[in-house]
C-alpha positions as CSV (number, residue, x, y, z in Angstrom):
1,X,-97.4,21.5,-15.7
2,X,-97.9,24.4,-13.6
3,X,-97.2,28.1,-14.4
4,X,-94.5,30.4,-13.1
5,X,-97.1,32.2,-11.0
6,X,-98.4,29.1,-9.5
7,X,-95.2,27.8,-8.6
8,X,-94.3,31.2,-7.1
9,X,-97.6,31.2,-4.9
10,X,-96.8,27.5,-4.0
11,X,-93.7,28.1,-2.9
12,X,-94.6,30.5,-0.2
13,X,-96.2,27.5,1.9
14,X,-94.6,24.7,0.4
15,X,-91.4,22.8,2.0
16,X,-88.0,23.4,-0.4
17,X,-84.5,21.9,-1.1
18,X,-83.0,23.0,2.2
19,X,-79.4,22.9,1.3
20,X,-77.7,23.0,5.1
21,X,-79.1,19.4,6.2
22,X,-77.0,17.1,4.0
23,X,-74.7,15.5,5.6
24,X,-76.4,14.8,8.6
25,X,-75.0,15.6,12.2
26,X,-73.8,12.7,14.2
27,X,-76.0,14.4,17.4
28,X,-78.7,12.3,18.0
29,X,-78.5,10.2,14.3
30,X,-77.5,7.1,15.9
31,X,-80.0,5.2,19.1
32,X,-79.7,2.1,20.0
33,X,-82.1,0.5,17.1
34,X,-80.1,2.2,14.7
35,X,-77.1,0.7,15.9
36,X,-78.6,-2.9,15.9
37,X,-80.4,-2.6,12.2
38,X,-76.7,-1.2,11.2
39,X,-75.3,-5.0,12.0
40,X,-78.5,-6.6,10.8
41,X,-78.2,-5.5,7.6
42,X,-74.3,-5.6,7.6
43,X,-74.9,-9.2,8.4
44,X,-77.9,-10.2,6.1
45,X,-75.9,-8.5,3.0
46,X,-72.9,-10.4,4.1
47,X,-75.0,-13.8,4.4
48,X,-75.8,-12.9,0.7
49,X,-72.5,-12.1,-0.5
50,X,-71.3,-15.8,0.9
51,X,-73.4,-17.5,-0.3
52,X,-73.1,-16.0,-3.6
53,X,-69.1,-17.3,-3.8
54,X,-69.9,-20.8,-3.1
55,X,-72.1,-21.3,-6.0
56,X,-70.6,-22.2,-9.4
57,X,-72.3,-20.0,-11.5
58,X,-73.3,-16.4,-10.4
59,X,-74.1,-15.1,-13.6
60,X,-76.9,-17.2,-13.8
61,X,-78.6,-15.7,-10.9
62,X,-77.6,-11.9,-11.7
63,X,-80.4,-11.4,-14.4
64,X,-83.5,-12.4,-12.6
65,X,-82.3,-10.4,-9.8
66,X,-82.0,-7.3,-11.9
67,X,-85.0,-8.0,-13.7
68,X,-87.0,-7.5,-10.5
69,X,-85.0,-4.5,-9.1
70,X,-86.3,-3.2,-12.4
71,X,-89.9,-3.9,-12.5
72,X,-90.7,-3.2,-8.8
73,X,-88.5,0.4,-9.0
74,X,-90.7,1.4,-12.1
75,X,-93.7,0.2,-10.4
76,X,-93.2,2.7,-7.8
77,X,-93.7,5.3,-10.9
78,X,-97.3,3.7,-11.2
79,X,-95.8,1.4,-14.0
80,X,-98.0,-1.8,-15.2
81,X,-96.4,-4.5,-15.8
82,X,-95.2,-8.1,-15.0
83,X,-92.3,-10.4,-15.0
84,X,-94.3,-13.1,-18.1
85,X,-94.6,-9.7,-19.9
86,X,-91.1,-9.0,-19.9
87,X,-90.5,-12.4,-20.9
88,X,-92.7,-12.6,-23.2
89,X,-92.2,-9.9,-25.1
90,X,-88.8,-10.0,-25.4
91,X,-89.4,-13.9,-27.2
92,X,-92.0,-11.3,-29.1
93,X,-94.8,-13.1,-27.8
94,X,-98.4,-11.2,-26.9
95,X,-98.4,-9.6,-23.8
96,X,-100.8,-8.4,-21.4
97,X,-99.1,-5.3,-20.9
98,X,-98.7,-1.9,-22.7
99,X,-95.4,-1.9,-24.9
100,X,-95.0,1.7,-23.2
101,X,-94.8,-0.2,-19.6
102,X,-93.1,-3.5,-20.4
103,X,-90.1,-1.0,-22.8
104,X,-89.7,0.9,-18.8
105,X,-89.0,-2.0,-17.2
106,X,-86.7,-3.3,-19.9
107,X,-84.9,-0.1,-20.1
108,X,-84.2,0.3,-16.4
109,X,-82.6,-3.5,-16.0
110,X,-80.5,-2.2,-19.2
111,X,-79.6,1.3,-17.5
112,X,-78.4,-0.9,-14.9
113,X,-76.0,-3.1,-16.7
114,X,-75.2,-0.1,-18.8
115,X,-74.3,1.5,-15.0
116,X,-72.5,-1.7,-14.0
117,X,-70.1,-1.7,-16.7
118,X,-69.5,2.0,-16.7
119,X,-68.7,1.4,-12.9
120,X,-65.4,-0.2,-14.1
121,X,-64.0,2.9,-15.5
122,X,-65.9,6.1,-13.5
123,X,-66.6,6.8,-10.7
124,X,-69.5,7.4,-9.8
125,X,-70.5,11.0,-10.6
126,X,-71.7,13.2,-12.9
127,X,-71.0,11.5,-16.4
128,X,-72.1,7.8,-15.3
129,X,-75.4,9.5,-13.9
130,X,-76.2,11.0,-17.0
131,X,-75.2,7.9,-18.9
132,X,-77.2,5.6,-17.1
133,X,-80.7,8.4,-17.2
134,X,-80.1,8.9,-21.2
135,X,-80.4,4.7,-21.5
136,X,-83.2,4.9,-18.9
137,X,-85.2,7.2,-21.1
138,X,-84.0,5.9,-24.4
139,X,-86.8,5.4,-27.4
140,X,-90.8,5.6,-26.7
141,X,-90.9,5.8,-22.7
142,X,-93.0,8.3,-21.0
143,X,-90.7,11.4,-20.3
144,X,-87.9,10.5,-23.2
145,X,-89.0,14.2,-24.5
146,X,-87.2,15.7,-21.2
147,X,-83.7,16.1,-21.7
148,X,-82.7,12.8,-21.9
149,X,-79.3,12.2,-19.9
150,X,-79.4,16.2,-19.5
151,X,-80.0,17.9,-16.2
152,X,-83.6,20.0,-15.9
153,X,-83.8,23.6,-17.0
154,X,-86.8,24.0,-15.2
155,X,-88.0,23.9,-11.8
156,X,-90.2,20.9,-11.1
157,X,-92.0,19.9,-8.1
158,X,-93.0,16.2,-6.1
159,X,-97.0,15.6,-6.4
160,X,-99.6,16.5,-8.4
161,X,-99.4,19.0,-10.8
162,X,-103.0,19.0,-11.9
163,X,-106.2,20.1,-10.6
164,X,-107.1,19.1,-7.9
165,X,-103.2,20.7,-7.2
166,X,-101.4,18.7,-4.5
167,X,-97.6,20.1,-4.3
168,X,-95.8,18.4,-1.6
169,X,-91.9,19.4,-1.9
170,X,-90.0,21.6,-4.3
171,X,-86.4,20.3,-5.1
172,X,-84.1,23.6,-5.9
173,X,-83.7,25.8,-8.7
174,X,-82.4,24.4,-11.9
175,X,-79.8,27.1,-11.4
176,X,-78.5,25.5,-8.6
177,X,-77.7,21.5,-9.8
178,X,-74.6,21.6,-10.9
179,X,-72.8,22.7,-7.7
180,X,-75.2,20.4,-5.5
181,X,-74.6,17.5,-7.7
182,X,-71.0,18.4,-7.7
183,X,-71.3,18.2,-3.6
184,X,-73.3,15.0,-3.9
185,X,-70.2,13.5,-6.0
186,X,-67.9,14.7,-3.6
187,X,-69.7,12.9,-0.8
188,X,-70.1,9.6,-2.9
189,X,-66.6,9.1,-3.4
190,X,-65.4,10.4,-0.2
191,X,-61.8,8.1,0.2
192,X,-63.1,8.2,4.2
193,X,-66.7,8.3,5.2
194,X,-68.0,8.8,8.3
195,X,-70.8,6.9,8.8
196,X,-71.3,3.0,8.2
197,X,-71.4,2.7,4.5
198,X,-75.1,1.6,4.6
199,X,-76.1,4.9,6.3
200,X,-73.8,6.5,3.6
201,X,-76.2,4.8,1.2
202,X,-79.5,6.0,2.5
203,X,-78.2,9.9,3.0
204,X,-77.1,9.6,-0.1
205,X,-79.9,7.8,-2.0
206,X,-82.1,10.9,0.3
207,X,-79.7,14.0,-1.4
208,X,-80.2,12.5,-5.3
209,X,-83.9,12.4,-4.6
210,X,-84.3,15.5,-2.9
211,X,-82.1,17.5,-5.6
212,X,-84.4,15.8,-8.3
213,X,-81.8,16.9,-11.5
214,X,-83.7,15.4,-14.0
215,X,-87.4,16.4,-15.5
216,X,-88.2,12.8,-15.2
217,X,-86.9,9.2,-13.9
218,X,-85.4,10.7,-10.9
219,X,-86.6,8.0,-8.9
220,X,-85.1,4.8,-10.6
221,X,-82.0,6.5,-11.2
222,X,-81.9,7.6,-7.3
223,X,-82.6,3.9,-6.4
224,X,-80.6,2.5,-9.4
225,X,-77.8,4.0,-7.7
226,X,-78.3,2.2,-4.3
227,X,-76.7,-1.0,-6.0
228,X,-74.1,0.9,-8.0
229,X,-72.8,2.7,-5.0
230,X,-73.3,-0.6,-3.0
231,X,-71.1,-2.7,-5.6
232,X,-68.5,0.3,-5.6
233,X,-67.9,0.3,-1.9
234,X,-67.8,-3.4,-2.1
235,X,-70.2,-3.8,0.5
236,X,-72.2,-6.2,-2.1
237,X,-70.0,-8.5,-4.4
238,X,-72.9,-8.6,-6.7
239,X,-75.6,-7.1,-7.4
240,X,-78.1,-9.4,-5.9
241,X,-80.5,-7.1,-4.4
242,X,-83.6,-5.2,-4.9
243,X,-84.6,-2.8,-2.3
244,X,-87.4,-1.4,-4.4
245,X,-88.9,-4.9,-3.6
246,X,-89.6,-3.1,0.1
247,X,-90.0,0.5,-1.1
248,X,-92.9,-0.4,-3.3
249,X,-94.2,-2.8,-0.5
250,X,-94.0,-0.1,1.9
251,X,-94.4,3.2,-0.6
252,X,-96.4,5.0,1.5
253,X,-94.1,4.8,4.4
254,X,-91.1,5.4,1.7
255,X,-92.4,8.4,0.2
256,X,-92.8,10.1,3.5
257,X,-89.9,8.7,5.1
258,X,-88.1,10.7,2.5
259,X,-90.5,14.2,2.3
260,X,-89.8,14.0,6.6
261,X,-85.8,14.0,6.2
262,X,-86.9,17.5,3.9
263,X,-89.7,18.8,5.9
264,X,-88.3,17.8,9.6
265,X,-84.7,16.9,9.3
266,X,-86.0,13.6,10.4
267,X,-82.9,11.2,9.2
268,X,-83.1,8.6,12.0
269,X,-86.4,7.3,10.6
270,X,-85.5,7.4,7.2
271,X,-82.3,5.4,7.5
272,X,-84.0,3.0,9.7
273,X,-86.5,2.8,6.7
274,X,-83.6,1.9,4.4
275,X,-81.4,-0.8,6.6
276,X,-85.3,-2.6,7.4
277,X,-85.5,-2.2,3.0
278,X,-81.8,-4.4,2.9
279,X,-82.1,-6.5,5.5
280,X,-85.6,-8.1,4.3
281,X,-84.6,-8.0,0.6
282,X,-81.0,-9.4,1.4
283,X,-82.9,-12.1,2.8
284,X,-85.9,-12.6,-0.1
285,X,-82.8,-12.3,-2.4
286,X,-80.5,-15.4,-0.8
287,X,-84.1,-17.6,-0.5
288,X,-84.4,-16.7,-4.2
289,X,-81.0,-17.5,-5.7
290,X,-80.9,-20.7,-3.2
291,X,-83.9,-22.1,-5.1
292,X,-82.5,-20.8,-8.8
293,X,-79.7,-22.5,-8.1
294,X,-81.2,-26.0,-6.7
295,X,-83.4,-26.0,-10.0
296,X,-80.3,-25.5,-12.0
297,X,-77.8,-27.9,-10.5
298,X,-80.9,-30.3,-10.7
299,X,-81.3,-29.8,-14.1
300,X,-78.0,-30.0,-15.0
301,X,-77.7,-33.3,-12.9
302,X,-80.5,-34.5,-15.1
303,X,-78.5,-33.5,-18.7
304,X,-75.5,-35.0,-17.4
305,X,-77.1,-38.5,-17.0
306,X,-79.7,-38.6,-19.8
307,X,-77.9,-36.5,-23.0
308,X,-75.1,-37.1,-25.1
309,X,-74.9,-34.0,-26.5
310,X,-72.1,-31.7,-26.6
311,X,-74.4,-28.7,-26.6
312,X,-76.7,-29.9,-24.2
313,X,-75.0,-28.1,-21.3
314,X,-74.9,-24.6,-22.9
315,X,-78.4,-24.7,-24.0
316,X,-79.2,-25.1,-20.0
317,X,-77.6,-21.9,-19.2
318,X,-79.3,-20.3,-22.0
319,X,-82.6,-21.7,-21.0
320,X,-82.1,-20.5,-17.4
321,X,-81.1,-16.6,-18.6
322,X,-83.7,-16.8,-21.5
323,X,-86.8,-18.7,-20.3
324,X,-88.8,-18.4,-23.3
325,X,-87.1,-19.6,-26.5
326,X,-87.9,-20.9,-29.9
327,X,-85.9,-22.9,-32.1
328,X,-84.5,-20.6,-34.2
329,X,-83.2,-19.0,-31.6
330,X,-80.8,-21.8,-30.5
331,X,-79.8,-22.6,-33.5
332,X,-78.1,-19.0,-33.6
333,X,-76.9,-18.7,-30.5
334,X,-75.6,-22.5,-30.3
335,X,-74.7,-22.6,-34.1
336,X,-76.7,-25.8,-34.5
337,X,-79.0,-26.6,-37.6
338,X,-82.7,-25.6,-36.7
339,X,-83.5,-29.6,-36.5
340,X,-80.7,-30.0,-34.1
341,X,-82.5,-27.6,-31.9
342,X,-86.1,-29.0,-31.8
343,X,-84.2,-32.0,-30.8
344,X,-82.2,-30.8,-28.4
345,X,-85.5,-28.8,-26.8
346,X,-87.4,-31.6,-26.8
347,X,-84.8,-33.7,-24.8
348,X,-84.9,-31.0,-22.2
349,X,-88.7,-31.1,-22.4
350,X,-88.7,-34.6,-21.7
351,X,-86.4,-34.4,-18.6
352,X,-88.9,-32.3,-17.2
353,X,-86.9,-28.4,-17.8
354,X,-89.1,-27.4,-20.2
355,X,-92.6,-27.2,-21.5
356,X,-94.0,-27.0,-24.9
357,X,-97.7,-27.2,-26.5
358,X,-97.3,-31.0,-28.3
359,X,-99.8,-29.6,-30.3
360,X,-97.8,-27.2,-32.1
361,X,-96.0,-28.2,-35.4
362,X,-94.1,-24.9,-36.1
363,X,-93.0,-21.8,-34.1
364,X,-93.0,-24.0,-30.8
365,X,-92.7,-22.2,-27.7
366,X,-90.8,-23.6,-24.9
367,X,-90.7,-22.2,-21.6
368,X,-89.0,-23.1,-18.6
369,X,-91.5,-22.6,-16.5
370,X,-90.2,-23.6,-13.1
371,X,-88.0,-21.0,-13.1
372,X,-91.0,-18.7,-14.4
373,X,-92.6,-19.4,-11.4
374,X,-89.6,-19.2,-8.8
375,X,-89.4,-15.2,-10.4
């Protein structure tokens, strides 16, 4: 952490919150290539939302969407971790990864559905922010000890705060959140917007990480709230996307996209940054669910000809939101006896939607590992 007297020295030649450049102007935002990216993006995210009516089940594709958002937006915080270790540890398997790193990930995908249901009922403003960072940070994460779901007290700063000291931006004075989070709201829930509500995204997704209100998780919050305000302004009919997919791809370039909107009131860039981010991962994300879905409706083509089983068809959906399951776990969930289950698995393993050691006598593991792989 660095002293009072190092910050004060640091400020002197270091760029600040500058408070005058949010909103943007319209003079000279919008050249030609911002214009087209505007209706490739429109259109890609529109392509997406289509194709997400015509297929039967949606909900089926919701989680494995989420569940990457999450991993690759606390992978931009130098998390470690993978989608088999999520998996697996949440069928309390071993895992590769630290439990720190793999409870992140787990916490962000459930800040997310924590901000999706609030999104019913708030708007999107103070409380829900503060909602969504206190589940974020809840139990043993790095940076639960900050004020979690509370805004900073103190002033903090984007870089490295240790020796060797590398201080790129300071976001404003803890005095100063509540009014410029009370603008920010404002802006967010504007009844008329200005701009093309994709460009209303990025300046806004820019202002929540340049005001930095939190001592820590400012940056999945800030992107977190790219498919909240997305869903709210109905531009996305679910939330199928993850642009931190293309932000950690491209972090270099997103980091300083961002610092240049602060430093050199360079919005152009940035924004083009952030329409390339949703075109691409509109895209990735209808290839994706396109697959998910031809696996499923395969599947369930196979269990329609070859069981007999009243329970056969919602063990599939539970086998394609939970692809690691034991027995026990079934039998709860389908309130079957625990011999009923292994049955039941073991059809499904021999149709080819799930694996399991042979081997094994007890505790057997079955995965459905096609759908691993797809993720």
């Amino acid at each position: 952490m660095l002293t009072e007297d190092q910050i004060k020295i640091l400020k002197k030649t270091t760029p600040s919150y500058d408070k005058n450049i949010f909103p943007p102007t319209t003079n000279k935002l919008f050249d030609d290539e911002l214009v087209g990216l505007i209706g490739q993006a429109n259109r890609a995210i529109g392509n997406l939302n289509s194709y997400a009516r015509i297929i039967p089940n949606p909900d089926l594709l919701i989680w494995p969407l989420l569940l990457n958002e999450a991993l690759a937006s606390s992978k931009i915080e130098g998390t470690q971790a993978s989608i088999k270790d999520i998996l697996n540890k949440e069928a309390n398997l071993k895992t590769k990864a630290e439990d720190i790193d793999i409870q992140e990930v787990i916490n962000h995908r459930e800040a997310t559905k924590l901000g999706l249901k609030l999104l019913d009922t708030l708007p999107i403003a103070n409380r829900l922010i503060k909602l969504t960072h206190k589940r974020l940070m809840d139990g043993i994460v790095r940076g639960s000890e900050k004020r979690s779901g509370e805004y900073r007290q103190g002033q903090n700063a984007i870089g490295r705060e240790i020796e060797p000291i590398d201080i790129r931006y300071f976001p404003p004075d803890p005095l100063e959140l509540d009014n410029l989070m009370h603008r920010l709201e404002i802006y967010i829930n504007a009844e008329t917007i200005k701009y093309d509500k994709l460009v209303s995204c990025a300046i806004m997704h820019y202002e929540f990480e340049a005001i930095h209100p939190f001592a820590d998780g400012n940056g999945r919050i800030g992107r977190l709230l790219i498919t909240l305000y997305l869903l709210k302004e109905g531009v996305l009919k679910y939330p199928l996307i993850y642009p931190s997919g293309y932000f950690l791809h491209f972090k270099e370039e997103y980091d300083l996209r961002l610092l240049e909107v602060s430093t050199k009131n360079e919005w152009s860039e940035w924004i083009k940054f952030f329409l390339k981010a949703l075109i691409e991962q509109a895209n990735k994300s209808e290839i994706l669910i396109n697959k998910i879905d031809r696996l499923y409706q395969e599947s369930k083509e196979k269990v329609r000809l070859n069981s007999q089983s009243q329970h056969s068809q919602k063990l599939l959906e539970i086998v394609f939101t939970t692809p690691i399951v034991k027995a026990v776990d079934i039998s709860k969930k389908l309130k079957t006896k625990h011999r009923t289950s292994i049955m039941l698995l073991r059809k499904l393993a021999e149709l080819e939607i799930l694996k399991y050691d042979t081997n094994k006598k007890k505790n057997i593991i079955f995965k459905n590992q096609k759908l691993i792989e797809l993720l």
